[in-house]
N, C-alpha and C positions, 0 to 999 in steps of 0.2 A: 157476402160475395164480393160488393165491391171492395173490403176492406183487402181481401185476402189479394184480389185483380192488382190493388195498388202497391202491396208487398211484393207480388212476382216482378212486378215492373221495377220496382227499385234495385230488385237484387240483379235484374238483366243489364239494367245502366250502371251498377255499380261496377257487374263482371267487363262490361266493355271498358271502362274506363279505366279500370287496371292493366285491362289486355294493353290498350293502348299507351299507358306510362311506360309497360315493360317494353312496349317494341321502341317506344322515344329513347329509354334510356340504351337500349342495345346500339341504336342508330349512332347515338351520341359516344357510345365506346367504341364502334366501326368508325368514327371519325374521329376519334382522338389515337386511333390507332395507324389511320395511315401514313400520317407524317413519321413518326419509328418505321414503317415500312419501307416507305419512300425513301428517307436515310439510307436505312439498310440496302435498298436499291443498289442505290447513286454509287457509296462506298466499293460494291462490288462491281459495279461498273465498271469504276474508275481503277480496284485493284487490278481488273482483266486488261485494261489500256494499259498500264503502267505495267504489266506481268511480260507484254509482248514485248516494250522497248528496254526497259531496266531489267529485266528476270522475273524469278517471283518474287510475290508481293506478299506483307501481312497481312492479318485480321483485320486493319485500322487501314488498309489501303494504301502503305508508303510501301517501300519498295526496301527488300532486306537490308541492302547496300549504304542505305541512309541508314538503319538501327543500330546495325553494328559496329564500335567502332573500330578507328584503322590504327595504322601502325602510328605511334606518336613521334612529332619531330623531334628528332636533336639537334641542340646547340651546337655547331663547329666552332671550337675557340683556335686561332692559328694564332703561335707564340713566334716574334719574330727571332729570327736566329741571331744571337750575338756573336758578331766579328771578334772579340778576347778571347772566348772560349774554345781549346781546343777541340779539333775537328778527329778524333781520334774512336776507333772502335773501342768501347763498353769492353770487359771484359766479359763472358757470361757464365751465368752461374752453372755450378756444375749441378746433375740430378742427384741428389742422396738414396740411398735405400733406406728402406725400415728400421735397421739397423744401427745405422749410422747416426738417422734424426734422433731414435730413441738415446743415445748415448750420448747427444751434445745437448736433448729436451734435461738430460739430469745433470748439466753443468760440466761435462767431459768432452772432448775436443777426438772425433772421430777420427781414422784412417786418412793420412793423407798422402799428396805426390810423393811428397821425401819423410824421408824417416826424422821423426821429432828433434833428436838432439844431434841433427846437422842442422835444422833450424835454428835451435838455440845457439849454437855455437857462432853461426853466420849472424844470429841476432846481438850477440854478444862481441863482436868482432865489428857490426853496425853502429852499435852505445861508443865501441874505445874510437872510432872516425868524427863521431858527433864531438866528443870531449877532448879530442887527443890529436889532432888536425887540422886548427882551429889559431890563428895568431891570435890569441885574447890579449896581447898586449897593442897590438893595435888596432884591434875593436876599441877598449878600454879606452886610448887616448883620442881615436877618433871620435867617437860616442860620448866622451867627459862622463865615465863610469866611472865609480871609486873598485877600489882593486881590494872585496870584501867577498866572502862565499855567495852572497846574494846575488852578489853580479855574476858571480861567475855561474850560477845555477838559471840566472834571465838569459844568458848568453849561451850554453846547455841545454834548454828548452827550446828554445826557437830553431836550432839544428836539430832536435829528435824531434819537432812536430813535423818540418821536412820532409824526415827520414821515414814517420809516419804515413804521410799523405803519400810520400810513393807506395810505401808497403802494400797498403789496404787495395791497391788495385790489383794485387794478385791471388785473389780469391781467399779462401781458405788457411791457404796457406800463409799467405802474408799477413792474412788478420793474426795470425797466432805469433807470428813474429814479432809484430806489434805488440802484442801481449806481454814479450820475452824482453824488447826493450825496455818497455815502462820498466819492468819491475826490476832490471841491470840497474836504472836510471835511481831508482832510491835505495837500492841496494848501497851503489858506490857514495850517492849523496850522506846516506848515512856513517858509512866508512869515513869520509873525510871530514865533517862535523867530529866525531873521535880522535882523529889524528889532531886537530885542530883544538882539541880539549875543553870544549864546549860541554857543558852539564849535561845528562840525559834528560833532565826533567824542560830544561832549556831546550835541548836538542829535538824533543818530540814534539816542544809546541811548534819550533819553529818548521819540523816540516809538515806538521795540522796545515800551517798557516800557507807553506811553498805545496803541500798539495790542491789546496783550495785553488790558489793563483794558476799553477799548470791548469787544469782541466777548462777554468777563465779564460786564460792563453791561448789556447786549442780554439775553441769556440771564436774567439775575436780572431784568430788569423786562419781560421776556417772562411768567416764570412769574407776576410780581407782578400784572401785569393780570391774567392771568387766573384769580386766587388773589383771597383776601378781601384786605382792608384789613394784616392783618397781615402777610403772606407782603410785601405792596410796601411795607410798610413798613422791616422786614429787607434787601430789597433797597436802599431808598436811603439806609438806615443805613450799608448795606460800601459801595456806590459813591457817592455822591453828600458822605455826611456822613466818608469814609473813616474809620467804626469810634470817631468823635470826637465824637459829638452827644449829652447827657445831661439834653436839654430835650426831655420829650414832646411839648410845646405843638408841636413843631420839624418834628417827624416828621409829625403831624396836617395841619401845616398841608400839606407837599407832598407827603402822600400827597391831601389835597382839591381839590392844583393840578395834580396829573399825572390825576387823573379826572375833572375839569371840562374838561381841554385836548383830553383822547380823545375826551370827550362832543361837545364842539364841533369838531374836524377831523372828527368821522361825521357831521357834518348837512353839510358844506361837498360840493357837488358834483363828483366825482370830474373830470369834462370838464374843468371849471374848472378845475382842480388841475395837467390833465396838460398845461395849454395856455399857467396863467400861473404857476402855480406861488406864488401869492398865499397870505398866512395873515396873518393879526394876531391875535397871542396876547391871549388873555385877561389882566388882569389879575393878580397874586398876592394880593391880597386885595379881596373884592368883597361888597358886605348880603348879595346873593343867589346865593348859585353856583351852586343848580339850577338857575337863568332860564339857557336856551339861545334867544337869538333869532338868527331865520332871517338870516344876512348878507348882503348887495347883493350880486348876481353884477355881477361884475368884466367889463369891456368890453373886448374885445380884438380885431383885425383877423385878418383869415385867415391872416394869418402869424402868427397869435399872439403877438404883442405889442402 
């Protein structure tokens, strides 16, 4: 009996001392758990504080306005305006139809103001002013140019690159003009390489070679216009004086004859231009080069000529 008395007793302190771990460890997880509570609290507190004065708030208690972001700064870059540069309206481009982009997307020249072969004609009537208006004998002496087709072809270029950069402001239209030039321009060059009886095998390198050089020339009295004095100066030192001119006087003078000739093709009226194709160059040396007087518009029938 006692044996049995000391077994009940064991098993009674055994059940208590378990009861007792189990409630220590519950305690112990009720207090690892308040502090996540208390958190979770505070959080919500603070999102209901922040909800009254900023709006709503998130999950994490910041307030939407902070989460989201906003519109991102831009850079303002202001370019200053330069004082050379004419002060003149842009032309603007005209809208095309479907039509129209589809037929110049496959290398063909759409509908335009005037009908195509009054362009050409007025483009071709522009080519014989650049080459045919022109004192080349006293360019030649002024400039110490040898009197060979080469000069006469540096001195040829530099009036239809001119005649170019007025063109191309007339939209469309004068881009195609432009087009109509060039190709008068090797047209005739080729003609007179022949009359001159220069080989063909001779003749087509040399205008490989005067092609190459034109579209050069372009590009360096592109940048020269619209650079200072010096920049076109360098320019018509490589192309025009080819790298041989050692007279500043030289350079002065045609860089003051290629910016009185600009000056006067931008007063000439574009209409006119694309209809007669009319220029009479100014002088090479003149009292006054600024004086730009307004020229006679030119009279031409509805066929434009």
């Amino acid at each position: 009996g006692e044996d049995h008395f000391r077994s009940n007793r064991s098993e009674i302190l055994g059940q208590r001392r378990s009861r007792k771990l189990g409630e220590g460890q519950e305690d112990q997880r009720g207090m690892s758990g308040l502090p996540l509570l208390r958190s979770v609290w505070r959080s919500a507190l603070i999102g209901a504080r922040l909800s009254r004065t900023h709006g709503p708030a998130s999950c994490t208690g910041l307030p939407h306005t902070l989460l989201t972001p906003g519109p991102r700064c831009r850079a303002v870059h202001i370019t200053p305006k330069l004082s050379n540069v004419k002060d003149t309206a842009q032309p603007v481009e005209e809208e095309l139809g479907p039509f129209t982009k589809l037929i110049e997307a496959l290398g063909f020249t759409g509908p335009l103001k005037y009908s195509k072969w009054k362009i050409k004609i007025a483009g071709l009537r522009m080519y014989t002013c650049c080459v045919e208006r022109i004192s080349y004998d006293d360019l030649f002496e002024r400039c110490n140019l040898s009197d060979t087709l080469n000069s006469w072809f540096l001195v040829a270029q530099l009036h239809v690159w001119m005649a170019l950069v007025r063109m191309k402001q007339e939209g469309r239209e004068g881009k195609y003009m432009c087009k109509y030039i060039v190709h008068s321009m090797w047209e005739d060059l080729e003609q007179r390489g022949k009359v001159m009886g220069i080989e063909s095998v001779v003749l087509k390198e040399n205008m490989r070679v005067m092609t190459e050089n034109f579209y050069a020339a372009i590009f360096g009295y592109d940048e020269g216009i619209l650079s200072d004095d010096h920049v076109l100066a360098a320019s018509l030192w490589r192309h025009l004086f080819n790298k041989q001119c050692e007279e500043p006087g030289q350079l002065e003078m045609m860089v003051e004859y290629v910016r009185k000739q600009i000056q006067y093709l931008d007063s000439l009226s574009g209409e006119d231009l694309l209809l007669t194709g009319e220029v009479n160059w100014r002088p090479l040396l003149e009292d006054n080069p600024q004086s730009i007087v307004k020229p006679i518009s030119p009279a031409y029938n509805d066929e434009g000529l």
